[in-house]
Phi, psi and omega in degrees: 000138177242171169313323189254008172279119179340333217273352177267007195262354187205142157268019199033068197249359164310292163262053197207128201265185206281168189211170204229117153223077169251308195102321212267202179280311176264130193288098200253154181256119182276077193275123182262045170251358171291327207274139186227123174306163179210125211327339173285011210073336167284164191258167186226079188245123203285318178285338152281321115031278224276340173250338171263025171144239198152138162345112157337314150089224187251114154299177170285111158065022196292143181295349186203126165216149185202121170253142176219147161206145155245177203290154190029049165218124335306129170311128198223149147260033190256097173284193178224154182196137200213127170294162161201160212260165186275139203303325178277013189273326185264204188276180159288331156316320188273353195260040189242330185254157168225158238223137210250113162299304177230157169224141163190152219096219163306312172328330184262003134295344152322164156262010171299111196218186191292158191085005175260169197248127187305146165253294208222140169244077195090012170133322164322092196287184211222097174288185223266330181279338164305116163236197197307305180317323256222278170320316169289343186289293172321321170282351171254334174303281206303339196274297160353302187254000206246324180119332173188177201226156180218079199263143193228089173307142156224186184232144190320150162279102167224148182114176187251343162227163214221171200198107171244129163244111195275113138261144168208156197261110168330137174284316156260177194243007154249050142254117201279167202311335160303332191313310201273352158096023203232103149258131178254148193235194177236116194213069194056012165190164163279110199237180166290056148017261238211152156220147144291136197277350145265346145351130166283325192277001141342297182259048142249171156311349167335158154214168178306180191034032199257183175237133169286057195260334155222165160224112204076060176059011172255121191323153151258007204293318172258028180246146203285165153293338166280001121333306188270002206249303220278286192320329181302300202320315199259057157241122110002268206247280174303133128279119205225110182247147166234107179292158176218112199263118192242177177227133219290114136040284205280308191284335178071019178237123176313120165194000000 
C-alpha cells in the first residue's frame, strides 16, 4: 500500500456519529466528516485544530526526532535514504558526530531534518568511529536482518524539558490502536501509560510518561485517550506524535 493509494481516500466517516473531546465543561463536537486526507496518508484535521487548540506549527529545537518502520510493512515502493555532512565542515568537538545533510524517502516523512545529528540506530547509539557509509551500512544490516529500522537524530539539550518527535509508518493502514501496543491515559495530561515490548513504538525513543502533546501537528491538550484512539484508529499511514519529556526535580533525570 502507498500514500497515494484509493484505500486512502475515506475514513467511513458516513457512520461514525460526531463525538465530544474536550474532557472539559465544554462541549465541542468532533465530526470525522471534518478530516481531509492528505497525500501522505495522514488525516489533516482542520475542524479539530480550530477547535480544540491549533497546529502545532515547527517547535523550537526538539532534542529528539525518530523514525521506525518495519520491513516490506506497509508494501510500500518509497525507499529510504539519508546524506550526512562532511565531518571537517566542523569543529574538533563536532567531528566525533555526524550531522545529517539531506533525507529522503521515508525519511523525509520524519521530522528529521538537516543539521540534526545521528544519536541511534535500532536503539544502538551511534559512536565517534562511525562515518556516513559505516552508518548506511548498519541500517540496511538491521532493517534486513532485525525485521524494521529505528533511526534516531538529536539536537543540543536545554532546559528542564525536551521536546521529542516520533515517527512510525503503520505496518497496516486498519491497524487500531489496541493493535499498536501503546497505551496513553489522562494523567493530570494527556501521556504515555504502557508501550508493549512488541509495539513498533517500542522501537522508538518513547518512553512510559512523556507527555502526549499533539498529534500530526495538531494540540492534544483537550482531547480524552478514547479520543486520541479514535485518531489512531483513522490515521493510515504516517503517526507523527510530538512529546514533551521533563526532568525530575531530585535526580535531575529526564523521565
Amino acid at each position: 500500500m502507498t500514500p497515494n493509494d484509493p484505500a486512502n481516500a475515506s475514513l467511513g466517516a458516513t457512520d461514525v456519529s460526531p463525538t465530544d473531546v474536550t474532557g472539559g465543561e465544554e462541549t465541542i463536537v468532533f465530526d470525522r466528516e471534518s478530516l481531509a486526507i492528505v497525500d501522505d496518508g495522514s488525516i489533516a484535521p482542520t475542524e479539530l485544530a480550530s477547535m480544540v487548540g491549533s497546529v502545532v506549527g515547527q517547535p523550537h529545537n526538539p532534542y529528539l526526532k525518530c523514525i521506525a518502520f518495519l520491513k516490506d510493512e506497509p508494501e510500500t515502493d518509497i525507499g529510504w535514504d539519508m546524506t550526512f555532512t562532511d565531518p571537517d565542515r566542523h569543529n574538533r568537538k563536532d567531528k566525533q558526530k555526524l550531522y545529517v545533510e539531506n533525507v529522503e524517502g521515508l525519511f523525509a516523512m520524519s521530522k528529521i531534518e538537516p543539521g540534526d545529528y545521528l544519536k541511534s540506530i535500532n536503539g544502538r547509539k551511534c559512536g565517534p568511529s562511525l562515518n556516513g557509509e559505516r552508518a548506511l551500512e548498519r541500517m540496511q544490516k538491521c532493517y534486513e536482518t532485525e525485521g524494521f529500522l529505528s533511526v534516531a537524530t538529536a539536537n543540543k539539550e536545554t532546559g528542564d524539558d525536551i521536546l521529542i518527535e516520533v515517527t512510525i509508518i503503520k505496518p497496516r493502514s486498519n491497524m487500531t490502536y489496541e493493535e499498536m501496543g501503546m497505551v496513553v491515559w489522562f494523567w493530570g495530561h494527556l501521556c504515555i501509560k504502557s508501550i508493549d515490548k512488541k509495539s513498533i513504538f517500542a522501537k522508538t525513543v518513547l518512553k512510559e510518561n512523556d507527555q502526549v502533546v499533539a498529534i500530526n501537528d495538531v494540540i492534544l491538550d483537550k482531547v480524552k485517550p478514547e479520543h486520541y484512539a479514535e485518531l489512531v484508529n483513522a490515521l493510515t499511514f504516517k503517526i507523527t506524535l510530538t512529546v514533551l519529556r521533563r526532568r525530575q526535580r531530585i535526580t535531575g533525570k529526564f523521565s
